[in-house]
Residue, then its C-alpha position, 0 to 999 in steps of 0.5 A: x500500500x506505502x509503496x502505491x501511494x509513492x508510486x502515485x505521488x511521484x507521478x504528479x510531484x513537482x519534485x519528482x525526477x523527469x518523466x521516462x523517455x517513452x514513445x506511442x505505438x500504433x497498430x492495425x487493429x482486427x477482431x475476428x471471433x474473439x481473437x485479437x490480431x495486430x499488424x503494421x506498427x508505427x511509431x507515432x511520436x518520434x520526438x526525444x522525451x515522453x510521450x504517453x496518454x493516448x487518447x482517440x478522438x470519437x469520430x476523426x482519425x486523431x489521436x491525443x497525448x501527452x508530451x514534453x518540452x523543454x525544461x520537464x513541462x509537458x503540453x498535449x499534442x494530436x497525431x491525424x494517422x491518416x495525414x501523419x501530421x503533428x499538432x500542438x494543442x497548448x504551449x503553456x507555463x502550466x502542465x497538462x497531462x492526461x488528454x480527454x475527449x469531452x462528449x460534446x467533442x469541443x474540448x480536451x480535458x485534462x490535468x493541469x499541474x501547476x507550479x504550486x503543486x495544485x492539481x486542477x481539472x481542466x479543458x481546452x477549447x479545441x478550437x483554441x483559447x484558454x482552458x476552463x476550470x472545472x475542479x480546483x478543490x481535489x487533486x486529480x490525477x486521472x479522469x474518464x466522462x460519464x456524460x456532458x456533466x458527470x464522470x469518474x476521478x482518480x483523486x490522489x488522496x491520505x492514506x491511500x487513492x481514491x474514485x470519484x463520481x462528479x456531478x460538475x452540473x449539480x457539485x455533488x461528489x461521491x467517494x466510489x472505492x479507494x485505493x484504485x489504479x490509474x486506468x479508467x475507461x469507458x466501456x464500450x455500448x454500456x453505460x459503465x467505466x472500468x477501474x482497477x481496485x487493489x485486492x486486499x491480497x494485493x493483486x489487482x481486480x478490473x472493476x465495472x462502475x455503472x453510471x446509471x445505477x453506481x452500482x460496483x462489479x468485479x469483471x475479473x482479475x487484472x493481467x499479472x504485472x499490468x494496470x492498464x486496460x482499453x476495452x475492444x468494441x466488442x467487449x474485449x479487454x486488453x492488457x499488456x505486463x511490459x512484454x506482450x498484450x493480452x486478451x480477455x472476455x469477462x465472464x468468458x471463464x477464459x483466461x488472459x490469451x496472448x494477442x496474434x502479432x502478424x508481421x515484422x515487429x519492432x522490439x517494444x520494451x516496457x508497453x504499458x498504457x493502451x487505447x483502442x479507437x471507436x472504430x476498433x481498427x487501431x491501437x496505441x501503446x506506449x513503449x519505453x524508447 
């Protein structure tokens, strides 16, 4: 548990060393009667530093990061994988992390990390111009949309993390579970968002958040040595431990299955976040340089 919430803390920490060099792959994307198969990487983010957080836009064929600048401070960029173009989104003396696709598509959400050590929830127009404050009274660290005006947390927290539900019209917030993973992730064609919970074994459970009901599942266990999930159209979770990415249907009885690579591939060292796009044609990993 101590060693979570340093993990946690170092995450967002002013004081904590510079964030690893890492890099965003993406692939070719198929699911053919429950197999995943993945073809033609690329690296999307060829730029010395780190680059993480993938997140695909709805409907357009872009995906968002995070990625840093000089000095250690990080803005958030898209890469069109149609036109291989690059764009920055901010340029700001704050911190942004952790991009966000809000339902109405106009803005990215997103941690702003100030000089201070505030962490507040904010977005930017994408259509350009300076962020709105939504949250300035909890340290968020991570976050995932219910609907236009509510949706789920990662609030870095004492003694331990914590998921909460935010009702940003009405300001009503709900403490879900605690001592939670950084992955949050709507479900596909479900009103619900996975997390993942610390067992009291210390393994970790992928967990189903329902937004209507706020109901709490258990969907399975986690991947041995992994804490990120992205979820396939069709119901698919995805999971990689550094070395390889897996697959699992909840309530499947199946366990964890490597996916099919098909193709010459690069050696990927240390994957970890992913992201599937709503077109289920793509995925994006993040890989250590």
């Amino acid at each position: 548990m101590k060693k979570l919430i340093v993990f946690c803390c170092c995450l967002f920490s002013l004081s904590a060393m510079a964030q690893p060099s890492t890099d965003i792959y993406l692939f070719d994307l198929s699911v053919k009667a429950g197999n995943v198969v993945l073809t033609k990487p690329r690296n999307a983010t060829s730029h010395p530093g780190y680059d993480n957080q993938p997140f695909f836009h709805a409907t357009q064929p872009v995906l968002y990061y995070t990625s840093s600048a000089e000095g250690g401070r990080t803005d958030l960029k898209s890469y069109n994988y149609r036109t291989a173009l690059t764009k920055q989104i901010t340029a700001t003396p704050e911190r942004e992390y952790s991009p966000t696709l809000t339902e109405d598509q106009q803005f990215l959400s997103c941690i702003i990390q100030r000089d201070n050590g505030q962490q507040d929830l904010g977005k930017y127009p994408l259509a350009g111009g300076p962020p709105v404050v939504l949250i300035d009274n909890l340290k968020v660290g991570y976050h995932a949309w219910a609907d236009q005006t509510r949706l789920l947390m990662f609030v870095l927290a004492t003694p331990v993390s914590e998921l909460h539900f935010h009702d940003l019209a009405t300001g009503r917030d709900t403490i879900i579970a605690r001592n939670i993973g950084r992955s949050l992730k709507r479900i596909p064609n479900q009103s619900a968002i996975s997390f993942l919970e610390h067992a009291p074994d210390g393994t970790w459970l992928i967990r189903r958040f329902d937004t209507q009901t706020q109901a709490v599942t258990t969907l399975a266990p986690a991947l041995t040595g992994a804490e990120d999930v992205a979820w396939t159209s069709n119901g698919l979770m995805l999971m990689s431990n550094g070395e390889q990415i897996y697959s699992r249907k909840p309530g499947s009885g199946q366990n964890w299955q490597p996916v099919t690579l098909k193709g010459a591939m690069p050696t990927l060292k240390k994957m970890s976040r992913l992201a599937i796009n709503a077109a289920n044609d793509k995925l994006a990993v993040v890989v250590e340089e």
